[in-house]
Structure formats: structure tokens, C-alpha cells
N, C-alpha and C positions, 0 to 999 in steps of 0.2 A: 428451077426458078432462080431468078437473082437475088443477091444476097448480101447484105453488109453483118461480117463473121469477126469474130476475131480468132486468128489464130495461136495464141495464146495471151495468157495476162501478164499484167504490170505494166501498159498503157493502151492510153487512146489510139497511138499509132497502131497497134498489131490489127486494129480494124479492115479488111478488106474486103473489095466487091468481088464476090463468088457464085458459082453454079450451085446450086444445092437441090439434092431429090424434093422434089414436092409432097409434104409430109402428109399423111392419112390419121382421119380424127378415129381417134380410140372411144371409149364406151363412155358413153356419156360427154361426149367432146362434140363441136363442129371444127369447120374449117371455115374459112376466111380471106376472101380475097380481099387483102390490105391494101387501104385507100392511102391512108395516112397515119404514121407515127409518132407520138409525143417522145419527146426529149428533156429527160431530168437530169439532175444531181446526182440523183443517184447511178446514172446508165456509166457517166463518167469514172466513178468509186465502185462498179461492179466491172469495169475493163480496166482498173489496175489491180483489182483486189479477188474478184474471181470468187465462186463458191466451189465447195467439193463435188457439188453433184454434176460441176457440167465435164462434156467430153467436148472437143473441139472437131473442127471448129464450132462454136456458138454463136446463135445470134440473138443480139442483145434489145432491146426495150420493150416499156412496160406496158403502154397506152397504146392501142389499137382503135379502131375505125374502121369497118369494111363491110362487105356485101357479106353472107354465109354462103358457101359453092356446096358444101357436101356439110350432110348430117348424118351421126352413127344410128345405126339401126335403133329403131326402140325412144327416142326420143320424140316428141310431141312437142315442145314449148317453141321449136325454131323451126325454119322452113327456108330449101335454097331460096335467093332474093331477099332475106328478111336483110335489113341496113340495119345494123351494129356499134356500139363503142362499149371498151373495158378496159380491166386490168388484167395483165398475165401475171405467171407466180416469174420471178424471179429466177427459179432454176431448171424453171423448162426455155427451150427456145422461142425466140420473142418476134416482135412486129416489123422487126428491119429487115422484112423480105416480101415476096408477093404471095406468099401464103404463111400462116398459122394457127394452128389448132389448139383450142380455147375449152375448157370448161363451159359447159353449156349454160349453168348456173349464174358466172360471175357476170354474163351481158347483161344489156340493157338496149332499147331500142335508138337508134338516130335520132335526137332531141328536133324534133318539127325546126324546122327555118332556122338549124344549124348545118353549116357543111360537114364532110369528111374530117378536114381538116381543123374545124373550131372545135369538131365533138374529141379530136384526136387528144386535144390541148386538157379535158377535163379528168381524168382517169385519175392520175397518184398526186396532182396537186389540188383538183377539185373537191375529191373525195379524201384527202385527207384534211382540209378543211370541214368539210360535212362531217366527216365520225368526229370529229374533235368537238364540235359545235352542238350536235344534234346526237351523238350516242355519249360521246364521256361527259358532256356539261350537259345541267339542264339549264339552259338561259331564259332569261326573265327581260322582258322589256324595259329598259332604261338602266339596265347595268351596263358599268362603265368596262372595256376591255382593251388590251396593249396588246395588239398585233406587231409583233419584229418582221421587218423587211416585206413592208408592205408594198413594194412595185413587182415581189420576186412572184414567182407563180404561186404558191400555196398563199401569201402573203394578200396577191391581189383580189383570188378567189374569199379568202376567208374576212375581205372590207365588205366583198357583195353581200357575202351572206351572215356577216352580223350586222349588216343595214338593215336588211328584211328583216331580220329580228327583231329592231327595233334597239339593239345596243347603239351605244355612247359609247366610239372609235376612235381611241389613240395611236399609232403607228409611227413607227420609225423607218426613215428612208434618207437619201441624198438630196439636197434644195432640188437640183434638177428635176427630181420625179414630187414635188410639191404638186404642182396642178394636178398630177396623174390622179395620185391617189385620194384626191380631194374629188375629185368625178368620180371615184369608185364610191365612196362615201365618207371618208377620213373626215373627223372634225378637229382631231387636232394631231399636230403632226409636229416630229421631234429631228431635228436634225442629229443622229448619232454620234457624226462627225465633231462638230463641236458644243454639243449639250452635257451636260450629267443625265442621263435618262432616268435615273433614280429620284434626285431632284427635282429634275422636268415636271417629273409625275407627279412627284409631293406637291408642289408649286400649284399643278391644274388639279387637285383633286381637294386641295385643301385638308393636306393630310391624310384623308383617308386612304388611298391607296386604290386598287383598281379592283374588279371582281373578277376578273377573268385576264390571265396572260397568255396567250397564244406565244411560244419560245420556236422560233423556226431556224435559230441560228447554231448552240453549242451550249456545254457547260457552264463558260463561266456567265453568259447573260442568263442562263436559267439558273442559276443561283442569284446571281443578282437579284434579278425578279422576283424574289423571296422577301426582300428590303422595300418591295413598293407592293404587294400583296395587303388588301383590304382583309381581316378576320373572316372566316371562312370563304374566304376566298381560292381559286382554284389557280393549277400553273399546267399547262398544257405542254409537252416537250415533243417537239417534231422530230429534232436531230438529236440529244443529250438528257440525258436526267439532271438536275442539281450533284451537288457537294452536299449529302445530306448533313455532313459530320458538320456544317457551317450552318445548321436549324436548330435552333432551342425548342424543345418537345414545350407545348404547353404554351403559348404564344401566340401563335397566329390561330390554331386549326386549319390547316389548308388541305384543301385535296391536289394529289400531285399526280398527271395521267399520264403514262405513255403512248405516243399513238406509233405505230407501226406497222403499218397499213398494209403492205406486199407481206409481211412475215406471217400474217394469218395460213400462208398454203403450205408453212413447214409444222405447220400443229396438226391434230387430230380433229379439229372441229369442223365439223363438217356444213353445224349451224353458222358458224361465224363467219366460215367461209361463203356460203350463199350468202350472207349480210353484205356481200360487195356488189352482188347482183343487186339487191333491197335497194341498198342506197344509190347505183346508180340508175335506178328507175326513180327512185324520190329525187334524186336531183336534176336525172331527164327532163323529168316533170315542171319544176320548178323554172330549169332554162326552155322548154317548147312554150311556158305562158311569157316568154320575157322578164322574168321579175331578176334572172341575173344574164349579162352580156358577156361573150368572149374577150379574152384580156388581149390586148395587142400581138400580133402572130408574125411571124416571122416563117414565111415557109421555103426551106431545100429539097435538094433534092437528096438521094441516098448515097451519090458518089460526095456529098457539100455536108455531111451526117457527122462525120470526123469532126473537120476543122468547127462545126456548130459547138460540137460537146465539148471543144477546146477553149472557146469561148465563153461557156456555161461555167464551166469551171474556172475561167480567172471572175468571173463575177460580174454583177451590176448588169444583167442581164433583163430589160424589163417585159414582165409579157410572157410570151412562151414561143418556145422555138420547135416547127413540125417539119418532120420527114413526110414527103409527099411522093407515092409510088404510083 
């Protein structure tokens, strides 16, 4: 099968298109004929940075889409032809080829009047919006919440679906993507660039602070974000935890979450782990009724996979960007 591999790490270059054996699903796995592959943040920070468990070549991303071709004996929930979208774990080999074998668990079906391709875009930024939203917060209609970098893929998804919610959506982005995120459902929107965001937010809340931070960018805006926190109010970290050593105990009460979505397959849990399957059937669901739309797509091909994740990484990327095989 053809194959976008790296041969080893510490960059995006060591990426190439390769012959590789077409892999057979082990117990409790299918296989997968990859339609389409989503392209994160993170694909770019795991082809410089590498885990221990891989052997090379490797092939890298996280977000699949495809038909099921073969299923391990003894399995009942899938059937060859069933149409697919998920998450892989990170240290097995991934969706940038024309086949991979998936945990049977973690799928979900093809979201009705989504393509390959839309449904490819939902996996690590979709659903990490969703467990943020919907497993570590419980949100309440008409809480106010600060999404950071809301044109970026976790950023865009997680407007839709605290509009559905029924929150009160602050968000920080570039004036360029002003309209954008204002169709996603943004009501008030911060230019990063030249605002205080701290003050921004004091200014539109009238002090009080916001109930809910979505931190999608790093430490220091999630410590920040400690400084515009409403009392029991929550801070959500995508990428970073805070500076706890810069929180006075006794003050806010806040609750502080980490979400880290792919590291569920290096635990033992076996429950938390089908929870990716849960949630991308509940989110399935939620995009086959229309109640949330695909974010702007941008699709390559898998020799155009590279220079994509080169562009991810210098940033301002809006939308989502798919590999289409």
C-alpha cells in the first residue's frame, strides 16, 4: 500500500511516500480502507518529537475516515462496507496510508450528509472540544465562556457547540477571521493582537469574569486566564496546565481540567477508552441532524501531506486541513 512514513524523527521533512505491507486487524481491531485523513498540531510535534514505542518507518495521523475491508474474527459491532470516522492512538501506525487497523471500539459511524473528508476534519479537534464541554464541564445555559483561537480547528468546533449549548461566547482570534467566527456563533470577539484579554473580558463581563475558559494555546494564557476566571468558575487546558505557584488557594475555587484526548490509549482503561467511541457516536449524531457544520476544509493530497503540516505549524491556519487518499 502507499504510504506517507517517516523515516525517522526531528522533522516534518523525514516524511516520505512509501510501499508498505498492508497491515491485518488483530483481536478486536478492523481494517480500513482510508478515504481521508485529518491533519493536526499535533502530527507536526509527533514527526519531530517521536514516541518510544514507534519502530520505523512510521506512519503518522490521528483522524481517519474509511470504508471497514476486513474484521477480526469474533467481532459483531462492524461489518466489511460499514463507513467510518475515529481516533487512532498515537503510537500505533496511523491514517496516512491506504490502509489501517483501528480498535473496533473507538469508531463511530459516517455522520449522514457528511463526506469522507468533513467527517475526517472531526476526530482530535472535534472531540476534543466535546470531552471538554460535555465530560469535564457541566455547562448551564447562558454561562458566559472564553474560547482562545477560535478560527483554529478545536477553537472552531468548540463555537458550534457552546452555541448549541446555549453559552454566552467570547473568543480570541485575528480581525481577519472576525466574520468567521461570528457565523460559527462568537458574540464577542477579542483581538489578541492588540487587546489586554484580561481587561477585554473584565470590561465585557462587568467584572465578573467568565464561567468557563476553553485554553487551546499554552501556559502562560492559561495562567492568565486565572486573572479573568468568574468564582467557581472552570479553565480547560488543551495544550498546558497553569503556573499553579501564581494561584492563591482560597480565592477563586476554580476547577482546572486537563483534557488530553489521544493519551487515553497509553492508560489501562479500557472504559475511557471506548468513551471515544461514545463520544464520536454523540457527536455523529449531533452533526447527521445539522445542529453543527464542517469548519472550512482544505483538501491535499498525501504527496502535498508535508508541506500541509508545515504550514499548520507556522500557524493562522483557519479551518482544517485533510489528506485525501
Amino acid at each position: 500500500m502507499k504510504a506517507l512514513a517517516l523515516t525517522k524523527t526531528g522533522s516534518i521533512d523525514h516524511l516520505e511516500i512509501t510501499d508498505l505491507p498492508i497491515p491485518e486487524p488483530k483481536e478486536q481491531e478492523v481494517r480500513i480502507k482510508v478515504k481521508a485523513a485529518g491533519l493536526n498540531p499535533v502530527d507536526y510535534k509527533l514527526s519531530e518529537n517521536g514516541l518510544p514505542e514507534w519502530e520505523f518507518p512510521h506512519i503518522p495521523g490521528l483522524d481517519v475516515s474509511g470504508i471497514i475491508d476486513n474484521v477480526a474474527p469474533g467481532l459483531s459491532d462492524w461489518k466489511e462496507g460499514d463507513e467510518v470516522y475515529g481516533h487512532i492512538s498515537m503510537a500505533d501506525n496511523g491514517a496516512l496510508a491506504e490502509y489501517v487497523t483501528v480498535p473496533a471500539e473507538v469508531l463511530a459511524p459516517l455522520p449522514s450528509g457528511w463526506s469522507h473528508e468533513e467527517a475526517a476534519s472531526l476526530p482530535t479537534a472535534a472531540l476534543t472540544a466535546y470531552q471538554s464541554l460535555y465530560r469535564k464541564v457541566t455547562v448551564q445555559k447562558g454561562q458566559t465562556i472564553l474560547i482562545q483561537a477560535g478560527a483554529g480547528g478545536v477553537g472552531g468546533y468548540a463555537i458550534q457547540l457552546a452555541s448549541l449549548a446555549g453559552l454566552h461566547i467570547i473568543t480570541t482570534c485575528s480581525p481577519e477571521n472576525n466574520d468567521y467566527v461570528t457565523e460559527l456563533g462568537a458574540h464577542k470577539i477579542i483581538d489578541y493582537k492588540t487587546e489586554n484579554v484580561t481587561e477585554a473580558i473584565h470590561k465585557y463581563t462587568k467584572g465578573r469574569g467568565v464561567d468557563i475558559v476553553l485554553d487551546t494555546i499554552g501556559e502562560k494564557t492559561a495562567t492568565e486566564a486565572v486573572d479573568f476566571l468568574a468564582f467557581n468558575g472552570h479553565l480547560v487546558c488543551i495544550a498546558s496546565l497553569p503556573d499553579f505557584t501564581q494561584y492563591t488557594p482560597k480565592t477563586l475555587a476554580p476547577s482546572f481540567h486537563e483534557v488530553a484526548l489521544g493519551f487515553v490509549y497509553r492508560s489501562d482503561d479500557l472504559e475511557q477508552r471506548a468513551d471515544l467511541g461514545r463520544m464520536a457516536r454523540e457527536l455523529g449524531a449531533i452533526a447527521s441532524q445539522g445542529k453543527i457544520k464542517p469548519l472550512p476544509l482544505e483538501v491535499v493530497s498525501l504527496e502535498e501531506t508535508a508541506s500541509a503540516l508545515h504550514r499548520i505549524k507556522d500557524g493562522h491556519v483557519r479551518g482544517k486541513i485533510v489528506a485525501a487518499l
